[in-house]
NUDO-815839 format. One line per field, with one value per atom (N, C-alpha, C, O): atom name; x, y, z. Coordinates in steps of 0.05 Angstrom, whole numbers, plus 5000, padded with zeros to 4 digits. Layout:
atom	(CA,...)
X	(X,...)
Y	(Y,...)
Z	(Z,...)
END
This chain:
atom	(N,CA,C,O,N,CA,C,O,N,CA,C,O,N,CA,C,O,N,CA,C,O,N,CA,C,O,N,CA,C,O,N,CA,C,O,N,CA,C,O,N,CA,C,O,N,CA,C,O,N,CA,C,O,N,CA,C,O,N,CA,C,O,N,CA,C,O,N,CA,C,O,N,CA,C,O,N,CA,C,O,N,CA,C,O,N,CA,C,O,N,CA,C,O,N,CA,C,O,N,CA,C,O,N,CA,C,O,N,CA,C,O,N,CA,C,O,N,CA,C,O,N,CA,C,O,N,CA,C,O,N,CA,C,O,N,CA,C,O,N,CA,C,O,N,CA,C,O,N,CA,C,O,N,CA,C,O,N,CA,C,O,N,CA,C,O,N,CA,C,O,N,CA,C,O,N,CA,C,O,N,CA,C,O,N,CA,C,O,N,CA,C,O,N,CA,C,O,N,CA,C,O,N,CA,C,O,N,CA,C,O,N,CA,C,O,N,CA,C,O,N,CA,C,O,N,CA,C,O,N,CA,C,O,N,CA,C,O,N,CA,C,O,N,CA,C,O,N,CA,C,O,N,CA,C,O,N,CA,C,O,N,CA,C,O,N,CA,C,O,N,CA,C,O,N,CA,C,O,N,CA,C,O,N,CA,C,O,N,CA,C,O,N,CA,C,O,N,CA,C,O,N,CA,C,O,N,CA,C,O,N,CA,C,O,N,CA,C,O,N,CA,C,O,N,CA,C,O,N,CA,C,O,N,CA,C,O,N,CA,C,O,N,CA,C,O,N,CA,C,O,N,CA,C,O,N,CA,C,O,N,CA,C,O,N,CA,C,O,N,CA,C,O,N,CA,C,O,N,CA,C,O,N,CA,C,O,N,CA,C,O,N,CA,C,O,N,CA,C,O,N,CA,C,O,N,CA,C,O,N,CA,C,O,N,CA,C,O,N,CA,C,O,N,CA,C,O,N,CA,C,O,N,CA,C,O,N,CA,C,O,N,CA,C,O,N,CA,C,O,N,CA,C,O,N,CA,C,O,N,CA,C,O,N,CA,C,O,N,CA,C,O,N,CA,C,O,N,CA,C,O,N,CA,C,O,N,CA,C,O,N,CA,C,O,N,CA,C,O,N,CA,C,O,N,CA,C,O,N,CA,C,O,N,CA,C,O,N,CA,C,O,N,CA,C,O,N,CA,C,O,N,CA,C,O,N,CA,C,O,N,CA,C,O,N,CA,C,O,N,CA,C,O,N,CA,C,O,N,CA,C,O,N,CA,C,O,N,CA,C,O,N,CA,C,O,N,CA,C,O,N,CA,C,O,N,CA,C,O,N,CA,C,O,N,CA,C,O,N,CA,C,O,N,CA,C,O,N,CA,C,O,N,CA,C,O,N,CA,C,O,N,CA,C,O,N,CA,C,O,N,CA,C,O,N,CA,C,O,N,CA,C,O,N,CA,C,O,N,CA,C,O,N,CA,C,O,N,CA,C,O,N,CA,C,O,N,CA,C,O,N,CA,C,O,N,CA,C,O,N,CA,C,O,N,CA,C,O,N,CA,C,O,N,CA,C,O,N,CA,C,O,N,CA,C,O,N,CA,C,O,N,CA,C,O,N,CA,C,O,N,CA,C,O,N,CA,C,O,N,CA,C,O,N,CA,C,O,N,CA,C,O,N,CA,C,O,N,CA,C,O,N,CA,C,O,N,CA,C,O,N,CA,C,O,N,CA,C,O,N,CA,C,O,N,CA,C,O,N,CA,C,O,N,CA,C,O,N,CA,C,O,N,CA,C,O,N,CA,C,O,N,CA,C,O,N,CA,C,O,N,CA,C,O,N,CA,C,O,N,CA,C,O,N,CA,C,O,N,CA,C,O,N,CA,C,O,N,CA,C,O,N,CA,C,O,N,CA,C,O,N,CA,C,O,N,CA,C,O,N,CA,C,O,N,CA,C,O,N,CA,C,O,N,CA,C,O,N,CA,C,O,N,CA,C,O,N,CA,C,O,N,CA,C,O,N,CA,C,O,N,CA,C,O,N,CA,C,O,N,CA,C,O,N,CA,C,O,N,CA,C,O,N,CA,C,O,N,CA,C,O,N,CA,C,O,N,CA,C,O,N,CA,C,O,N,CA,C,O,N,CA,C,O,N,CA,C,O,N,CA,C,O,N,CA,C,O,N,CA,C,O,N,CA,C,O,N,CA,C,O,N,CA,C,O,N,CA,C,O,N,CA,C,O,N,CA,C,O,N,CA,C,O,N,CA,C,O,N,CA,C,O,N,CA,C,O,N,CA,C,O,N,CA,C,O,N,CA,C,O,N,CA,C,O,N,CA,C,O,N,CA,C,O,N,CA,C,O)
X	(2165,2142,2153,2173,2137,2146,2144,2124,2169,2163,2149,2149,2141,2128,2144,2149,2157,2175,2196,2216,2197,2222,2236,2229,2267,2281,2286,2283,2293,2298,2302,2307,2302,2307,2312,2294,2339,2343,2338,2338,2328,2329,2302,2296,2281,2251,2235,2250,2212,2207,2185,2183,2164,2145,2151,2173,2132,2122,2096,2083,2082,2059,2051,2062,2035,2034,1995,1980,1991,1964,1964,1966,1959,1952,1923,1908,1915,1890,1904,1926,1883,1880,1876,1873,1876,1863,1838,1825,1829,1793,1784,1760,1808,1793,1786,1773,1795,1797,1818,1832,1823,1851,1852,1834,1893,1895,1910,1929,1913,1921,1946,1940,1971,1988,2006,2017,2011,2026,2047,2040,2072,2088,2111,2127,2106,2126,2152,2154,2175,2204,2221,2240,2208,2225,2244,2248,2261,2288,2292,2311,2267,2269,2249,2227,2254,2231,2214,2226,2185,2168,2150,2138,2149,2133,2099,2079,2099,2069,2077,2095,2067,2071,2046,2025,2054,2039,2017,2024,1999,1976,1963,1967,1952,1946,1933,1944,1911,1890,1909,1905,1927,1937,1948,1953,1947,1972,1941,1947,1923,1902,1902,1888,1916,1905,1922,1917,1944,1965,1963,1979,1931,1919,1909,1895,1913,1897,1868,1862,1845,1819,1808,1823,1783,1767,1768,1778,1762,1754,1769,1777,1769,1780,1813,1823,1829,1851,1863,1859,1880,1886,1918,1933,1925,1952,1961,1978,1944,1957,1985,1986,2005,2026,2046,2067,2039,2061,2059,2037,2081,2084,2088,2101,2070,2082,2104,2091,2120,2135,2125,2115,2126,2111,2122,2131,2124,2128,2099,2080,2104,2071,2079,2084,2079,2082,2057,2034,2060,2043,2036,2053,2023,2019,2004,1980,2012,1992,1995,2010,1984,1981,2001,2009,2009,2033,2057,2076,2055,2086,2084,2063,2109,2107,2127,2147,2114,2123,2125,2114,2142,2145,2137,2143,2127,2120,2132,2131,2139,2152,2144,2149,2136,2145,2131,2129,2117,2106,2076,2068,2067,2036,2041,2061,2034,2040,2006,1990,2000,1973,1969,1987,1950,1958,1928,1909,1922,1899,1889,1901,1858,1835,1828,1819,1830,1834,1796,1788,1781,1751,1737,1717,1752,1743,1767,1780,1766,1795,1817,1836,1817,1854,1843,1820,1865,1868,1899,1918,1902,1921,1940,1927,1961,1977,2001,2012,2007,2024,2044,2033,2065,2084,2097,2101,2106,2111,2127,2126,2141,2163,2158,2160,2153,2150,2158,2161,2172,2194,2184,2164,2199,2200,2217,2209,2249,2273,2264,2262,2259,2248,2273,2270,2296,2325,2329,2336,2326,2326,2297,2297,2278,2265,2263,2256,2270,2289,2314,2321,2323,2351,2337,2339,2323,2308,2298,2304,2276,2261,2280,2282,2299,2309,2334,2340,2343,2359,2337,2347,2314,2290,2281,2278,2275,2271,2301,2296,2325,2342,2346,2352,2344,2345,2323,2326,2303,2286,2282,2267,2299,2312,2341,2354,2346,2365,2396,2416,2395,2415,2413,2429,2389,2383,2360,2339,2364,2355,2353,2374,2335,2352,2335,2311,2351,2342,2318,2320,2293,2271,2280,2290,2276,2291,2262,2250,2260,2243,2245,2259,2235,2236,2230,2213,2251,2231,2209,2199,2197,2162,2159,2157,2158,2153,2137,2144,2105,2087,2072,2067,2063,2036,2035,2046,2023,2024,2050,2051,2067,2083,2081,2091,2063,2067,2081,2087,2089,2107,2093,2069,2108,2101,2098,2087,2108,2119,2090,2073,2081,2064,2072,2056,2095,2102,2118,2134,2115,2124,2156,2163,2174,2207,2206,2210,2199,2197,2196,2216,2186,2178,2190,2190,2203,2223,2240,2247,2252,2289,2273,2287,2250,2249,2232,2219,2237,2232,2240,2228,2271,2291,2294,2301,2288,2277,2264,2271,2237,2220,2226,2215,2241,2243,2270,2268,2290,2302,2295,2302,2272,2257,2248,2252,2233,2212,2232,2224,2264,2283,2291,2299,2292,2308,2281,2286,2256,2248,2237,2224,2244,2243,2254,2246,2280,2305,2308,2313,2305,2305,2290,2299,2260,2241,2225,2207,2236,2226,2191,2173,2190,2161,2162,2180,2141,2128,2114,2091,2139,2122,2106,2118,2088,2071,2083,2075,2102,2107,2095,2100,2083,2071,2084,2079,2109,2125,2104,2108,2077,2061,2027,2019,2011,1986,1977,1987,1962,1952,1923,1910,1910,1880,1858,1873,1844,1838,1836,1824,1850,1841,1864,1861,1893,1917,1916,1923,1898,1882,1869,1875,1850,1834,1850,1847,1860,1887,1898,1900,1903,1904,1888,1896,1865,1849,1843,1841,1835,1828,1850,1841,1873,1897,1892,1896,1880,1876,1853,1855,1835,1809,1816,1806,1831,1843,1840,1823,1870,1885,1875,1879,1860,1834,1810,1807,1801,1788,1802,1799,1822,1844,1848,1838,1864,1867,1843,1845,1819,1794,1785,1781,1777,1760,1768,1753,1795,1809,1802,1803,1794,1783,1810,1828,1806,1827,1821,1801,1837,1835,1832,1843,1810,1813,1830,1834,1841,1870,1888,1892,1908,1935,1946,1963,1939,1954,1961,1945,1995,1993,2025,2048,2015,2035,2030,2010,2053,2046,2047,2035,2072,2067,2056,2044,2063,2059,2068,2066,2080,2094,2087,2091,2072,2057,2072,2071,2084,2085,2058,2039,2062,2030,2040,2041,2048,2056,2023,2003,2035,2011,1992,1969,2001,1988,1967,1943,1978,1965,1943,1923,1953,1932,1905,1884,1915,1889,1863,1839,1878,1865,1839,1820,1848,1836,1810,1809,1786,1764,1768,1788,1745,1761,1751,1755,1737,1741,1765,1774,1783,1809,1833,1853,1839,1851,1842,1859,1821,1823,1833,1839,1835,1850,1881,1893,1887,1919,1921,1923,1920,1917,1925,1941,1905,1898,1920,1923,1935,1955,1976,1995)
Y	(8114,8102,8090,8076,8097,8087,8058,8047,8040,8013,8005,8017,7983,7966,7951,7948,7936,7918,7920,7927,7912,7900,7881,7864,7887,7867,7844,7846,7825,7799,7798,7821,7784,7785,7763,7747,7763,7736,7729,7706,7760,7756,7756,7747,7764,7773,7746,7727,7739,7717,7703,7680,7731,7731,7748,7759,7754,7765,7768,7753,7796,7805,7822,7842,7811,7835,7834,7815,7855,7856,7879,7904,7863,7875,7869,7851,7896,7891,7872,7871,7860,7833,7849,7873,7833,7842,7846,7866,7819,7827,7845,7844,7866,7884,7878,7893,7851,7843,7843,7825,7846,7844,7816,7801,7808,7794,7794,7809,7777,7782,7751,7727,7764,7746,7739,7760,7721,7711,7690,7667,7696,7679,7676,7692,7648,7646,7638,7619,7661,7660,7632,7624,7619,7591,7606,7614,7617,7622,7626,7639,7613,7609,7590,7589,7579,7559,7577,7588,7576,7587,7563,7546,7566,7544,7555,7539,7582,7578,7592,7608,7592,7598,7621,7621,7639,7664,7653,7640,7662,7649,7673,7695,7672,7693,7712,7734,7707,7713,7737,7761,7728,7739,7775,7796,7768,7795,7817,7838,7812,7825,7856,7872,7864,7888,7906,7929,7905,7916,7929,7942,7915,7916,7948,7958,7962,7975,7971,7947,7990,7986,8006,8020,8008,8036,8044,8025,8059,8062,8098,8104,8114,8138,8136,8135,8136,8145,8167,8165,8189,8214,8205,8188,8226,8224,8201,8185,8200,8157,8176,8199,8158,8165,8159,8146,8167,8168,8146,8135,8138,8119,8130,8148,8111,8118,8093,8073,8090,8069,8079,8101,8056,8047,8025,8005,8024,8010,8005,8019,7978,7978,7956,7933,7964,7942,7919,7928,7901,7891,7864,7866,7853,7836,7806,7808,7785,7763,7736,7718,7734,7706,7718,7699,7741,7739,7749,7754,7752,7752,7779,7787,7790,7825,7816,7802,7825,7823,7857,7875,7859,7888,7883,7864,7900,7890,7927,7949,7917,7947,7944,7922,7958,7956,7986,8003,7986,8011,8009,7991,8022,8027,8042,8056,8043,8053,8058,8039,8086,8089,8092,8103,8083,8083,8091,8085,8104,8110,8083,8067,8089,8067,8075,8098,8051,8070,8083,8103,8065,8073,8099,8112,8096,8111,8115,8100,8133,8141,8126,8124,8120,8106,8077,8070,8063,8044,8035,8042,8024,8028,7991,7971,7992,7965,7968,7988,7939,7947,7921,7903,7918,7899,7911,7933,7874,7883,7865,7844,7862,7837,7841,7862,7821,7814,7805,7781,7821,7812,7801,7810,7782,7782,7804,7820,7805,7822,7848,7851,7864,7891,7911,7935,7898,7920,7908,7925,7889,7882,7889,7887,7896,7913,7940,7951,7950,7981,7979,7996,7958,7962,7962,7980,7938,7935,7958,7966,7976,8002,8016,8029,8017,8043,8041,8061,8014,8007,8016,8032,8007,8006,8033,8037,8055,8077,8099,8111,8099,8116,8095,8109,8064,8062,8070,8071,8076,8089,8117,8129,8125,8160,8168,8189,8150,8154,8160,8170,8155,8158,8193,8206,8201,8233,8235,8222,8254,8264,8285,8287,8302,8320,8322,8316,8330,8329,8351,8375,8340,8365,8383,8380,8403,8425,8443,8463,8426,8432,8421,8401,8432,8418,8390,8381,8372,8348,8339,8351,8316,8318,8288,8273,8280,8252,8229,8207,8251,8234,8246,8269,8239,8257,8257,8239,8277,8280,8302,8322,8303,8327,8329,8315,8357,8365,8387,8406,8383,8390,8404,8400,8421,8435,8427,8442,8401,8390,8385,8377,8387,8382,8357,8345,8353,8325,8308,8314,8278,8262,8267,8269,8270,8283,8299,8293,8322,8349,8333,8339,8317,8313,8283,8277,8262,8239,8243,8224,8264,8276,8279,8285,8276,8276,8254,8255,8230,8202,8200,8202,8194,8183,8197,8187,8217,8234,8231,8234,8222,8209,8179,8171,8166,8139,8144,8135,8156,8171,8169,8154,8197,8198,8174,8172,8157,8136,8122,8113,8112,8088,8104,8087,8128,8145,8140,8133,8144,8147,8120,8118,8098,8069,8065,8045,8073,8059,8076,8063,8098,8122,8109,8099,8109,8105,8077,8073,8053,8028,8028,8012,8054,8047,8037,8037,8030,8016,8034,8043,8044,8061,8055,8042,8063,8060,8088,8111,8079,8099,8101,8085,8119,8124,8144,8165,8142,8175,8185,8209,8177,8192,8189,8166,8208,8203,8195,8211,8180,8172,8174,8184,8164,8158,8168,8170,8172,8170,8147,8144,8129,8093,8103,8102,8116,8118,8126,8118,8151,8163,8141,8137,8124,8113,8091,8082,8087,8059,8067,8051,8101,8104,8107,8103,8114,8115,8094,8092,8066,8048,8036,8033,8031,8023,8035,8022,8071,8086,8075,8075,8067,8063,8037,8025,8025,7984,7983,7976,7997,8004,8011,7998,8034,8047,8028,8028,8015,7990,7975,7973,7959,7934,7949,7939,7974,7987,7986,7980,7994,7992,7977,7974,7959,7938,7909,7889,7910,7887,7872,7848,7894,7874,7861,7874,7843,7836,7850,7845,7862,7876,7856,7835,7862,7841,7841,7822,7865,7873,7872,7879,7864,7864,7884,7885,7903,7936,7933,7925,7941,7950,7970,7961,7998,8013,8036,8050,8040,8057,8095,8113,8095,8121,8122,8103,8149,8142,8171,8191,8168,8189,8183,8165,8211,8208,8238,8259,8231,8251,8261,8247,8284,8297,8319,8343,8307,8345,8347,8334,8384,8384,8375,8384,8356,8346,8325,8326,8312,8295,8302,8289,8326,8338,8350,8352,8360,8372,8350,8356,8321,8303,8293,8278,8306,8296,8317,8335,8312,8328,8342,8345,8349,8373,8368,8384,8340,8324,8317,8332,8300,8288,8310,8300,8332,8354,8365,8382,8368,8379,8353,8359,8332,8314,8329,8340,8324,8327,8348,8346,8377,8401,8404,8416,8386,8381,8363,8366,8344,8323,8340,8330)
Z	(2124,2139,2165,2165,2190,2213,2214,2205,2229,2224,2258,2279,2251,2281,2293,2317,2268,2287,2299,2288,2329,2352,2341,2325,2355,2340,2359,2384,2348,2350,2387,2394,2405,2425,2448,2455,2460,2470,2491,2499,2513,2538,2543,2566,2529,2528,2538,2534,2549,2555,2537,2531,2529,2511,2488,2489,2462,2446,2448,2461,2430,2430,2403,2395,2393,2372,2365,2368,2356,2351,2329,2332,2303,2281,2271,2279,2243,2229,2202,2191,2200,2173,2149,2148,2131,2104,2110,2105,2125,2119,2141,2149,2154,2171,2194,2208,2204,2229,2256,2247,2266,2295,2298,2305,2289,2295,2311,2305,2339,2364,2368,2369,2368,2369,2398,2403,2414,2433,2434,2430,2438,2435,2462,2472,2469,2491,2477,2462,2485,2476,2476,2461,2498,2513,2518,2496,2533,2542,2569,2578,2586,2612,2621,2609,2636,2652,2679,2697,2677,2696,2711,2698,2737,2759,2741,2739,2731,2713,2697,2704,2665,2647,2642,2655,2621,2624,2592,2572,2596,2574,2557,2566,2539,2519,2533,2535,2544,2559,2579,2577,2594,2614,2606,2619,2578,2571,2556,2545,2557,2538,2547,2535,2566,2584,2571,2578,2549,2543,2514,2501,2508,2482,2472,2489,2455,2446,2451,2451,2456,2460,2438,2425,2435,2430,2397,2385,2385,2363,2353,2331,2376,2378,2377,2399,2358,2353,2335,2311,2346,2331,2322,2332,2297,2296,2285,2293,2262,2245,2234,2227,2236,2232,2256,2254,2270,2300,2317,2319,2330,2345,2379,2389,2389,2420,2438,2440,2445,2463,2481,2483,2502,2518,2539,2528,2568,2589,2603,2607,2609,2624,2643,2635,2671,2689,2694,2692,2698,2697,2730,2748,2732,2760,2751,2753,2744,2747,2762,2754,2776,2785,2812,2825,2821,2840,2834,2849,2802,2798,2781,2770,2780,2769,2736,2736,2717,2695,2685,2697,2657,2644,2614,2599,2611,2571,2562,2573,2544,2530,2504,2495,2490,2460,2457,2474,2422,2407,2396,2381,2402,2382,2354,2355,2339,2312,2304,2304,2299,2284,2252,2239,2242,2222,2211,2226,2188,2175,2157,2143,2166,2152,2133,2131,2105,2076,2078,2066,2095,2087,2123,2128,2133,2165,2189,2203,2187,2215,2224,2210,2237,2252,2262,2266,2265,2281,2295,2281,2316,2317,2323,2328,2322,2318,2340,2350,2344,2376,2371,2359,2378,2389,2414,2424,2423,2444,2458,2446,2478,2487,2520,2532,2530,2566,2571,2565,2591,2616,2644,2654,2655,2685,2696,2714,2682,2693,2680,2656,2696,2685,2687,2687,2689,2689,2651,2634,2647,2616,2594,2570,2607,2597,2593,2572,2612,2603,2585,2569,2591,2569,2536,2519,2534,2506,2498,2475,2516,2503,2499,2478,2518,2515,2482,2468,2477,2457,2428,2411,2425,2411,2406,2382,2423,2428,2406,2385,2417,2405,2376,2356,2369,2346,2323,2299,2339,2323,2320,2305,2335,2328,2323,2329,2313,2306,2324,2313,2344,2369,2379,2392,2368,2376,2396,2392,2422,2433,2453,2465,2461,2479,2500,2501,2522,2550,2557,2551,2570,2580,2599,2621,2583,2604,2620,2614,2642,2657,2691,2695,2711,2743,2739,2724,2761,2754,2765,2784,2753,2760,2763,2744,2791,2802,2782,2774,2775,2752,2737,2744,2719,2709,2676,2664,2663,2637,2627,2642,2608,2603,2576,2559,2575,2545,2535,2548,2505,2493,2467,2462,2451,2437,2409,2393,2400,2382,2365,2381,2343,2320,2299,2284,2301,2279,2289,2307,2276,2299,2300,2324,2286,2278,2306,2329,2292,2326,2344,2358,2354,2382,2395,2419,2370,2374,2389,2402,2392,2410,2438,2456,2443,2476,2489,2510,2470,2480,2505,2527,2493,2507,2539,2561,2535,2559,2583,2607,2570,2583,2594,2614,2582,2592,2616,2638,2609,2628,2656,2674,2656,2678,2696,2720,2679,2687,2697,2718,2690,2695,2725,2742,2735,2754,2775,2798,2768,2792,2802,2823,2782,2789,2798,2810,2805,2815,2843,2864,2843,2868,2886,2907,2876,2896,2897,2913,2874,2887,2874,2879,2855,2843,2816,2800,2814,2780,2769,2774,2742,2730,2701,2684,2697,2670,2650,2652,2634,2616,2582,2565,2581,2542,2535,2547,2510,2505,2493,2489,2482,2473,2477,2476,2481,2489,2468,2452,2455,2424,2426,2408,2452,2453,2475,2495,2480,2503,2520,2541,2504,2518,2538,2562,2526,2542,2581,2603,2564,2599,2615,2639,2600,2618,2631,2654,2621,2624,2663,2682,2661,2683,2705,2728,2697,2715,2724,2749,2701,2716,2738,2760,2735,2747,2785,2806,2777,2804,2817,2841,2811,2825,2827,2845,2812,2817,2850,2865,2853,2871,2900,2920,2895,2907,2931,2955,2911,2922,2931,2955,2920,2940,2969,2990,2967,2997,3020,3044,3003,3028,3033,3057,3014,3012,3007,3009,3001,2994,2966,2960,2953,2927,2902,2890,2901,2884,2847,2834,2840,2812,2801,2808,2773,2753,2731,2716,2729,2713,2721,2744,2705,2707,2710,2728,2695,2699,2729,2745,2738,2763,2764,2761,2771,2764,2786,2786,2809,2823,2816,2827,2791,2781,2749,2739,2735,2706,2700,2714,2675,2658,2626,2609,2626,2586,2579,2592,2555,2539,2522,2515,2518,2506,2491,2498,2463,2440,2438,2444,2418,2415,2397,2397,2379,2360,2375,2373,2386,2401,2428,2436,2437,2455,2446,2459,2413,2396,2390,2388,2386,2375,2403,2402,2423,2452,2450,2433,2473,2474,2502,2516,2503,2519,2551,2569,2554,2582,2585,2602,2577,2569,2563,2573,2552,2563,2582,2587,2600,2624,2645,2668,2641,2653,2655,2674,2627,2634,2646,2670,2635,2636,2683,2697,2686,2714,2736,2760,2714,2728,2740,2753)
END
């Protein structure tokens, strides 16, 4: 059975976790680490954007890791952790997430990426393909095993063209939902508006590229608005 939990962590500033209850409810957890002093402190409320949404999840079983840059109050934070889906004994999926936020986003890559090969076992292999600035990249893989060895891959990518080019990237090694897609879109039209109009986003999401892995298990579970997305990236 795939596990949820991150391990223990000294450099992390927060915790996050959002699980279902017994009685079928989401319970939504925040924890400041104490292991640094902040002129403002980050509040429950602040981190909600990083949440699972929606009711549509394919693939209970598989886990996606996950980087999500984030913006509040002024200040640029990184949250990393995993979503884990899991089947509803009475109706479809739901899905459960932990997660750890950073200010130092060179120690948030270190954590996923430590988190990531311990959960594959120190196995992975390189995409043997042109490289690709951003977008969706799918893979052929049907079970979550097949398709674990090209995590590490992906985060790879996302740490190279962070560092190359000075951008914030939003990384998912796996597409799970359609919430995943919209996550980007809204981020694009955020963005969109601030440039013309100066509007201040009401989300935190703030990520100038993005890199999703997409097997095909996970692309099947999509409709066929949402694969002509990727299909299109």
């Amino acid at each position: 059975m795939e596990k949820l939990n991150l391990p223990d962590s000294t450099d992390a500033d927060y915790r996050v976790s959002f699980t279902r209850s017994k009685s079928d409810s989401f319970e939504f957890e925040f924890t400041e680490l104490g292991t640094r002093d902040f002129s403002e402190s980050l509040v429950k409320n602040d981190i909600r954007d990083i949440l699972p949404r929606g009711s549509e999840w394919g693939c209970p079983g598989w886990v996606s890791h996950f980087i999500v840059p984030l913006s509040i109050r002024d200040m640029q934070w990184t949250a990393v952790g995993k979503e884990l889906i899991k089947s509803h004994p009475e109706r479809g999926a739901f899905p459960e997430l932990t997660a750890l936020v950073y200010e130092d986003a060179d120690k948030a890559y270190k954590e996923i990426r430590s988190v990531i090969l311990n959960d594959n076992n120190d196995e992975y292999e390189n995409i043997e393909s042109t490289y690709i600035r951003k977008g969706f990249l799918r893979f052929e893989s049907s079970t979550q095993d097949d398709f674990r060895k090209y995590e590490i891959s992906l985060l790879h990518r996302a740490d190279d063209l962070r560092r190359r080019m000075g951008k914030r990237i939003l990384l998912r090694t796996c597409v799970l939902s359609k919430y995943h897609i919209d996550q980007v879109q809204k981020n694009f039209v955020s963005k969109i508006a601030s440039t013309l109009f100066g509007h201040r986003s009401s989300s935190s999401l703030d990520h100038d590229r993005y890199i999703m892995g997409c097997p095909e298990k996970a692309y099947d579970s999509l409709n066929s608005t949402y694969r002509k997305i990727i299909d299109d990236s």
